[in-house]
Every structure is written in structure tokens, then in C-alpha cells.
VEXDREN-2710 file (C-alpha; in Angstrom, 1 decimal):
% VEXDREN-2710
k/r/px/py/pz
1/UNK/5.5/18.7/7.0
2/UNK/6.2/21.9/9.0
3/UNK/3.3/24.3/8.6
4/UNK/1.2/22.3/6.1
5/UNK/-1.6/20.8/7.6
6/UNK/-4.0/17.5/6.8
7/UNK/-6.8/19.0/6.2
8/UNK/-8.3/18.0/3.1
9/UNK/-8.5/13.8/3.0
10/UNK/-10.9/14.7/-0.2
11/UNK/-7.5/14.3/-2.1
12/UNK/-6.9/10.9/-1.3
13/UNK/-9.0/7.6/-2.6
14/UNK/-7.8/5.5/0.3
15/UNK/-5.9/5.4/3.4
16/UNK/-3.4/1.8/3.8
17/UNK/-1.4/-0.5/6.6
18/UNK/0.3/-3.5/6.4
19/UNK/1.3/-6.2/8.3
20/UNK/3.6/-7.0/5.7
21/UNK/6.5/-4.5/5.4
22/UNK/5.5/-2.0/7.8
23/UNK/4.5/-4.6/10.1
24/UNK/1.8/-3.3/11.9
25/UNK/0.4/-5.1/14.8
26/UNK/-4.0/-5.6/14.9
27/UNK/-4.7/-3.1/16.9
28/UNK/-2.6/-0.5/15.5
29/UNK/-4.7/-1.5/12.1
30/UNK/-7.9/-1.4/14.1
31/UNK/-7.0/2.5/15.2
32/UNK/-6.1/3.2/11.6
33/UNK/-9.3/1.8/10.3
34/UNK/-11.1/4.0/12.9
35/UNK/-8.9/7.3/11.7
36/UNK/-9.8/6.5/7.7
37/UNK/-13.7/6.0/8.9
38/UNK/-13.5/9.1/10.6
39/UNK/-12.3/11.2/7.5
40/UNK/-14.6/9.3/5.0
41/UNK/-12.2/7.0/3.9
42/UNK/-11.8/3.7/3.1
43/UNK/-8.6/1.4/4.3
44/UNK/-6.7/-1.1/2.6
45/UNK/-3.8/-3.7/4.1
46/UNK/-1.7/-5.5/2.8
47/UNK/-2.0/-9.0/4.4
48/UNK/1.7/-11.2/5.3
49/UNK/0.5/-13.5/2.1
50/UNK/-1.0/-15.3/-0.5
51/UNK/-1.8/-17.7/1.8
52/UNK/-1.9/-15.3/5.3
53/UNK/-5.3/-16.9/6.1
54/UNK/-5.4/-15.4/9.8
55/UNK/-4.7/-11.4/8.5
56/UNK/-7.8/-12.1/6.0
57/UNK/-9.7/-13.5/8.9
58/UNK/-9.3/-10.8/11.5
59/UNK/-9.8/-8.1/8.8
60/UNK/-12.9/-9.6/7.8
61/UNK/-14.2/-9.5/11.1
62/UNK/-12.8/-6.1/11.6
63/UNK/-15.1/-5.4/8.9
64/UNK/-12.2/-4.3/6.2
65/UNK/-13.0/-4.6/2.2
66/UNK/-10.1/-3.7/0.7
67/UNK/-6.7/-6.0/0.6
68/UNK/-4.1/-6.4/-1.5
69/UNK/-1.2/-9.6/-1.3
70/UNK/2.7/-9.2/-1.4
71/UNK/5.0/-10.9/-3.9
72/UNK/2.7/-13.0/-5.6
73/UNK/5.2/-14.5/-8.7
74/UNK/3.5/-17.5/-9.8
75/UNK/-0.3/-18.4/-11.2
76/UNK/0.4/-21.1/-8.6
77/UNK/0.7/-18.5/-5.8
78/UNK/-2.2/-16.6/-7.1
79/UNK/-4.6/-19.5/-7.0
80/UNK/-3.6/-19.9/-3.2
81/UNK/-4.5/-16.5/-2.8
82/UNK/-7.6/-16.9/-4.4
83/UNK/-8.7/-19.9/-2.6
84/UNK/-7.9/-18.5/0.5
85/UNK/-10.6/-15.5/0.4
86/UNK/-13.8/-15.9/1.8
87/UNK/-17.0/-15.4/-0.8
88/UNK/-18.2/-12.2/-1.2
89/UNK/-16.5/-10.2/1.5
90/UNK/-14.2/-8.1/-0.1
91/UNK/-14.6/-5.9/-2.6
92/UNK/-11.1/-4.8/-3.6
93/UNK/-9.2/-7.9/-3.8
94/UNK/-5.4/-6.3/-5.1
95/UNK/-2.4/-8.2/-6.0
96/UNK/1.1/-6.7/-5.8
97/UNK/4.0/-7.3/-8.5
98/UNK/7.5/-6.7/-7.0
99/UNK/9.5/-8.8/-8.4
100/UNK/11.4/-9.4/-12.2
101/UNK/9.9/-12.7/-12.2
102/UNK/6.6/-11.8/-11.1
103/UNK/7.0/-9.2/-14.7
104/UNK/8.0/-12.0/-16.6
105/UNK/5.2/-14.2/-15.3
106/UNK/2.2/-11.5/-15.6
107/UNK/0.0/-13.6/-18.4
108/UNK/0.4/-16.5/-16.4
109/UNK/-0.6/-14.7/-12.7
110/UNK/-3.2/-12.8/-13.9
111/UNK/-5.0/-15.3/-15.9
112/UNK/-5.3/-17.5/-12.1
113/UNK/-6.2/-14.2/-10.6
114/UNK/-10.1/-13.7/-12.0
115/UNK/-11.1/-12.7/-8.9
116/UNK/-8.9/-9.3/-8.9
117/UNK/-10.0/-6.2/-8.7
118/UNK/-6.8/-3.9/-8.5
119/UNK/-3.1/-4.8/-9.3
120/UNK/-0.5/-2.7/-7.5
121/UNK/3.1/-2.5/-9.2
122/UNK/5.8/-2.0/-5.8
123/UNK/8.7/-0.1/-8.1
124/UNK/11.1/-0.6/-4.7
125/UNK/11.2/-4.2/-4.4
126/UNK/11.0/-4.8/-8.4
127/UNK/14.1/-2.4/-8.6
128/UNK/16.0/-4.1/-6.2
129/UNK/15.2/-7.5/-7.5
130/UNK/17.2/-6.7/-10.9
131/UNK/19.5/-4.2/-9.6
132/UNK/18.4/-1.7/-10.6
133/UNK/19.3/2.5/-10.4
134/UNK/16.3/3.4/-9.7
135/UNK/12.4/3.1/-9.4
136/UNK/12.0/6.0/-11.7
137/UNK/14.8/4.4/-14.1
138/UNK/13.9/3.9/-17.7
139/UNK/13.8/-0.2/-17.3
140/UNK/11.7/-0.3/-14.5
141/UNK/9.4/2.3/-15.6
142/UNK/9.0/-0.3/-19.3
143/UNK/8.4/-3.1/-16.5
144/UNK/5.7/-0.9/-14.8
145/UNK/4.2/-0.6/-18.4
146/UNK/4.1/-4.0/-19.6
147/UNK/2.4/-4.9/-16.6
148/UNK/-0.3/-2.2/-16.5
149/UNK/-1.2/-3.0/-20.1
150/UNK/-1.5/-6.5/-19.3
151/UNK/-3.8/-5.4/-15.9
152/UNK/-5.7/-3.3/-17.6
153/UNK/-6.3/-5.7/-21.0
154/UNK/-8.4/-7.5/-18.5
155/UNK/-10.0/-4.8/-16.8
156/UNK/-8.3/-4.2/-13.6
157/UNK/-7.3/-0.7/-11.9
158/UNK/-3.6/0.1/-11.6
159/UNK/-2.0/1.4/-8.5
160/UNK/1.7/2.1/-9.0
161/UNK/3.5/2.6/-5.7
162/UNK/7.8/2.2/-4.0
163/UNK/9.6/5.6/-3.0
164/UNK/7.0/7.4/-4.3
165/UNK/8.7/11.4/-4.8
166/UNK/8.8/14.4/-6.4
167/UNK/10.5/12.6/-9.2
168/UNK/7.6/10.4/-9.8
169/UNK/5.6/13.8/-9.7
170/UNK/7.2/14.9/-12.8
171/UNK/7.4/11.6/-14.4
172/UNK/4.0/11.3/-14.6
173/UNK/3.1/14.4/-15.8
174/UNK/5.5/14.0/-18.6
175/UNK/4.8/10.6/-19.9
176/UNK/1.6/10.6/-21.5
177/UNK/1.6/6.9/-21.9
178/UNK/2.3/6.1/-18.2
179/UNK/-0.3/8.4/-17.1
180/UNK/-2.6/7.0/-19.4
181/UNK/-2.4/3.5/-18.0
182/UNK/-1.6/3.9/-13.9
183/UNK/-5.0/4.5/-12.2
184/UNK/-3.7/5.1/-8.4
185/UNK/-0.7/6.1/-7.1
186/UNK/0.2/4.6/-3.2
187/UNK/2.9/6.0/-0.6
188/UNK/2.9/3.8/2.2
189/UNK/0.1/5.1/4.1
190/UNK/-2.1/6.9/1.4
191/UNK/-3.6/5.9/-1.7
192/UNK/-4.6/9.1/-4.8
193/UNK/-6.0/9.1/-8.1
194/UNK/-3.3/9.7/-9.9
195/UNK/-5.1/12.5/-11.7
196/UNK/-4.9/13.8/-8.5
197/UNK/-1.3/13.2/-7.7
198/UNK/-0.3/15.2/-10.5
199/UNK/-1.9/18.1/-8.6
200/UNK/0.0/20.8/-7.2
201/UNK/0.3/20.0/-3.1
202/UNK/-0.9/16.2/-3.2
203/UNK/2.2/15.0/-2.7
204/UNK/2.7/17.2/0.1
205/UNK/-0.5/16.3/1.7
206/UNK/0.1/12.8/1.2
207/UNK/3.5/12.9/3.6
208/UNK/1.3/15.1/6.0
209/UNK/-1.1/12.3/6.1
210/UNK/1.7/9.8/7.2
211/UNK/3.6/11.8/9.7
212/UNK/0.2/12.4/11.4
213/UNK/-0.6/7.9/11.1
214/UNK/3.4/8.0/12.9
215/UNK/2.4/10.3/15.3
216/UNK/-0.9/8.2/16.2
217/UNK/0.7/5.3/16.8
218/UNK/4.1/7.1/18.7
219/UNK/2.2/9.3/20.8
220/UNK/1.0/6.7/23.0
221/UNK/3.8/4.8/23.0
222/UNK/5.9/7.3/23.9
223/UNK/3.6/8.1/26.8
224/UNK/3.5/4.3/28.0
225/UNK/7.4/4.5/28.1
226/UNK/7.5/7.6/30.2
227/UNK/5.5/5.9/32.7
228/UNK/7.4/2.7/32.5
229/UNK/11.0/4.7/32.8
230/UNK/9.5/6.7/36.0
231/UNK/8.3/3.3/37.7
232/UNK/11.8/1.7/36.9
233/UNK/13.4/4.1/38.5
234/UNK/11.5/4.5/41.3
235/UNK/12.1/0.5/42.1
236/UNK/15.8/0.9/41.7
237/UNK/15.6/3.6/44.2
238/UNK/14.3/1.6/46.6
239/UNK/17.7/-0.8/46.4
END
């Protein structure tokens, strides 16, 4: 944002990518990785699957311990997921629920998912798979309830994330209940304690933080397409 500046990572628990919805390619998650390590942070992805077997390869090798897995709607899904993980490597192992019929299976998905650590609620997706009016509405806030309680019943963390704003600023600091049950909060590049996130300039910092990943990965690109422009039109000046 103008005139704020990133200076203070200490407010975030995590920096993300994905190759999922954002689409990143493997090295633009390798020079994110090298940005979070740089600032003391950790860095989770979001892999292309329960079953996305090459993404959990290359980020173990990368050296990555945190992940998390899209649109997982079925205990079926889950145990793909599950037996698709190597032993021992990673130490966050997060699930995502987008979907209504992910909400109306959460028993069955969780009970298949023993090996969880964190389960991440994507309000965007789950809205937009009802039709919803909102992801701050009053239905899918209850659906962001029921499956928090059911996370947290067996012992996971909570990360509640999709169009994270100012709106979910206030939200949270004026529903007790909420508050007491979401753990994290995620935009789409930064991760907080939501203790934190209530916090007078988190939320500011937080979009900082993400126009500063855009510029990292622009910046040379923009660079590489100067230089491509100037050489093309050198050639066709030589017709």
C-alpha cells in the first residue's frame, strides 16, 4: 500500500503459494521459499491435489514442510491424499474445505484424515458453491463454524481464509465464538494468528506483503519483456 512499508514479518506465522489457484510455476515457488527463509518464515503451498504426487515430490526436495490440499470433499479423497505423502516429511499436512459438500461430509473426511495437522476453511469457493452473498454472510460464517468445531474436536488448528477484508476484521473481533474457534487467518500470500489479525495494521501489512511477492515475481518479467520487445524490433528493422 502507498507509504506503508513491510517491515515487520514478526506479524505473520507463515508466508504461502500455490500451484493451485494462483498457479505458480516451481521456480517462482523456489524464490518465494528463499524470500520467507530470508525473513524467518516458514512457507506453505497448496499443491494441484489430493493426489498431485509430482508438487509433493519437488517440494519435498525443495525442502518445504508445510502443505495443504484443495477441494478435498470425500473420506475417499482424503485417503488418496493421505497415501500419497511421503513418511515423516512434512510437518503441517493441511486440508482445505471449499465446498457445501465438503461441509456436509466433514465427520466422514476428517475421520480418513488422521494424519492432519491444520484444516483451512476457503470461504470464497464454499460461497460460491451454494450461491451464496457473501463469505462474511451469516450461512457461510455457521458453515465455517460447524467445521472448526468438528477440526478442532480432534485436535487440529484452524486457518480460515477467501476474500479475506476489513469486513472479516470486524467480524472477528465481534463474534466471540468465531474467534474462539479460528486459529489462523490466510490472504493469499500470508498466513497470521488470528489474535494477531485483529490487530490494528495487520491487515494492512498483510496486503503489503503480497504486493511486494507481485512485484518479485513482475519485476523480472517485466525486464525479460523489455529486452525481448527491443530485440523484436530491432529484427523487423532489418526487413
Amino acid at each position: 500500500m502507498k507509504g506503508f512499508v513491510v517491515s515487520d514479518y514478526g506479524r505473520f506465522a507463515s508466508l504461502k503459494g500455490e500451484f493451485e489457484a494462483e498457479g505458480l510455476s516451481r521456480e517462482e515457488i523456489a524464490v518465494e521459499v528463499i524470500f520467507a527463509a530470508r525473513r524467518g518464515l516458514d512457507y506453505l503451498v497448496k499443491i494441484g491435489g489430493c493426489e498431485a504426487k509430482s508438487d509433493i515430490d519437488y517440494l519435498r526436495r525443495l525442502g518445504v514442510t508445510s502443505l495443504v490440499a484443495p477441494m478435498i470433499e470425500s473420506g475417499f479423497a482424503m485417503s488418496k491424499y493421505r497415501d500419497a505423502l511421503p513418511a515423516g516429511h512434512f510437518k503441517h499436512i493441511g486440508v482445505t474445505i471449499e465446498t457445501i459438500t465438503a461441509v456436509d461430509r466433514i465427520e466422514e473426511i476428517l475421520d480418513a484424515g488422521s494424519h492432519l495437522t491444520d484444516v483451512t476453511i476457503g470461504r470464497s469457493d464454499l460461497t460460491a458453491s451454494y450461491g451464496g452473498e457473501g463469505v462474511d454472510s451469516p450461512r457461510t460464517i455457521e458453515m465455517v463454524k460447524v467445521v472448526a468445531k468438528a477440526a478442532r474436536a480432534r485436535g487440529r488448528h484452524v486457518t480460515m481464509g477467501g476474500s479475506v477484508n476489513v469486513k472479516t476484521l470486524h467480524l472477528l473481533r465481534e463474534d466471540a465464538e468465531l474467534a474462539g474457534l479460528v486459529d489462523y487467518v490466510e490472504t493469499r500470500k500470508v498466513i497470521m494468528k488470528s489474535s494477531d489479525f485483529v490487530q490494528d495494521g495487520t491487515l494492512e501489512a498483510a496486503i503489503a506483503a503480497e504486493l511486494e511477492l507481485l512485484d518479485l515475481r513482475t519485476g523480472p518479467m517485466e525486464s525479460a519483456l523489455g529486452k525481448a520487445t527491443k530485440r523484436a524490433t530491432q529484427i523487423r528493422e532489418r526487413l
